[in-house]
Structure formats: C-alpha cells, structure tokens
C-alpha positions in Angstrom: 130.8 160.3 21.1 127.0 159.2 20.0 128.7 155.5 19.1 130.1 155.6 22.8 127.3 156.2 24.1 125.3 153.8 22.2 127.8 150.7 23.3 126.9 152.5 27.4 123.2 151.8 26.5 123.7 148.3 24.8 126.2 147.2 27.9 123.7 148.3 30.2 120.9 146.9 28.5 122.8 143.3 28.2 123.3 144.0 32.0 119.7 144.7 32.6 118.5 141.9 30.6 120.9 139.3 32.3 119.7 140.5 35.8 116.2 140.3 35.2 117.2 136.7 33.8 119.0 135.6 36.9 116.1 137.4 38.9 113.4 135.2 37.2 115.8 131.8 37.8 115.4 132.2 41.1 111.7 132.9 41.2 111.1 130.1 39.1 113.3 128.0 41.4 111.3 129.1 44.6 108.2 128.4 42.6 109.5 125.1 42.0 109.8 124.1 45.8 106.6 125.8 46.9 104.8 123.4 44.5 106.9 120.3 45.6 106.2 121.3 49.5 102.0 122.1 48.2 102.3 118.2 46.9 104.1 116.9 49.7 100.7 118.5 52.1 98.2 117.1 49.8 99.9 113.9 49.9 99.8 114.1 53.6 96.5 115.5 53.9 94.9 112.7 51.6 97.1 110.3 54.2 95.2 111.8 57.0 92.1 112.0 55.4 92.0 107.9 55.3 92.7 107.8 59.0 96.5 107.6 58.9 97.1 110.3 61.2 100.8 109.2 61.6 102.1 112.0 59.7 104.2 115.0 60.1 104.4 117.9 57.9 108.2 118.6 57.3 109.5 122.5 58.3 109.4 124.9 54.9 111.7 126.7 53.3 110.2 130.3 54.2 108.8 131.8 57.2 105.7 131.7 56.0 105.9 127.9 54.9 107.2 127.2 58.2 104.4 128.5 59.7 102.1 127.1 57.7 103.9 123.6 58.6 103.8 124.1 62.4 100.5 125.1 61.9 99.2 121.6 60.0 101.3 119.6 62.6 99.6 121.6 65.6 96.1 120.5 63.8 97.4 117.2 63.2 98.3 116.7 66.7 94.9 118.0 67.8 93.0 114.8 65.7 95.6 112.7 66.8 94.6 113.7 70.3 91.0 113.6 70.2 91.3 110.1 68.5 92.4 109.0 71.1 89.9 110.6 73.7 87.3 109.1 71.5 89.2 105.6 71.6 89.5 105.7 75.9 85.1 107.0 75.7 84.6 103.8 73.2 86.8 101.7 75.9 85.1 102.9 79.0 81.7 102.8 77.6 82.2 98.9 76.8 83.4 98.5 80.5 80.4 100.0 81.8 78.3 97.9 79.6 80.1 94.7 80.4 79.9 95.6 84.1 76.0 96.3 83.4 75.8 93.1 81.7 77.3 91.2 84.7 75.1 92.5 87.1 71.7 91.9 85.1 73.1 88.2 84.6 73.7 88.4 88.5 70.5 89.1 89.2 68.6 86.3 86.9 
C-alpha cells in the first residue's frame, strides 16, 4: 500500500514538475517577444528622435502592448502634425517678409 502510494506521489510530482516546466516555456516565450517588441520602439524612437518621423509602431501582441502601440502612434502623429504647422508658420512668415521686402524696395 505505502509503495502505492509512494509511485501516486512520484507521478504527481513528475506531473507537477512537467507543468511548471511547460508553464515557465511559455513565460519565457512571452518574455522573449516583449523584449523583441521593447527593441523594435527603441529602434523607432531613436528613428524619430533624428527627425524621421515616418514611422509607425506595429500593434502588440497583448492588450496592454496594443495600447501602448496606439498610444506611441497617437504621439507620433501629434509631432508629425505640429511639424507641419511649424513648416506652413516658417512658409508664411517668409511670404510676409518677401512681401515686406517688395514694398520697402517699392518705396526706394
């Protein structure tokens, strides 16, 4: 009976041991593409940092990834847009000086 019992405790021991195995495969494999998607951010942060703001964070693999990815692309937007209001103040305020210089020049 006690030797029965024993091979019960060793089979679910074996058991325990192989599930705790499996369980720490796939934590090590969802570590594993949380620190590919980190690099593939830093890559595109260090992009956008130089002024290529052409660049899209792609979705994650987990809710919270995915929302961290919409959020970066929201803020990347956001740059991209005021960029561009920046670039269309630069253009009108060389407009307004070339129209100023035309009118001094005009007036001499």
């Amino acid at each position: 009976m006690l030797n029965l019992f024993l091979k019960a405790v060793i089979i679910f021991l074996l058991f325990l041991l192989f599930y705790q195995n499996k369980k720490n495969a796939k934590m090590l494999s969802s570590a594993l593409l949380l620190e590919q998607y980190l690099k593939k951010i830093v890559q595109i942060m260090s992009k956008i940092r130089y002024g290529i703001l052409q660049q899209k964070v792609d979705d994650g693999f987990s809710p919270l990834t995915e929302e961290l990815s919409r959020a970066l692309n929201s803020s990347i937007e956001s740059i991209v847009d005021r960029e561009n209001t920046i670039k269309a103040y630069i253009e009108r305020e060389k407009e307004a000086q070339s129209t100023k210089t035309d009118f001094i020049a005009s007036l001499t």
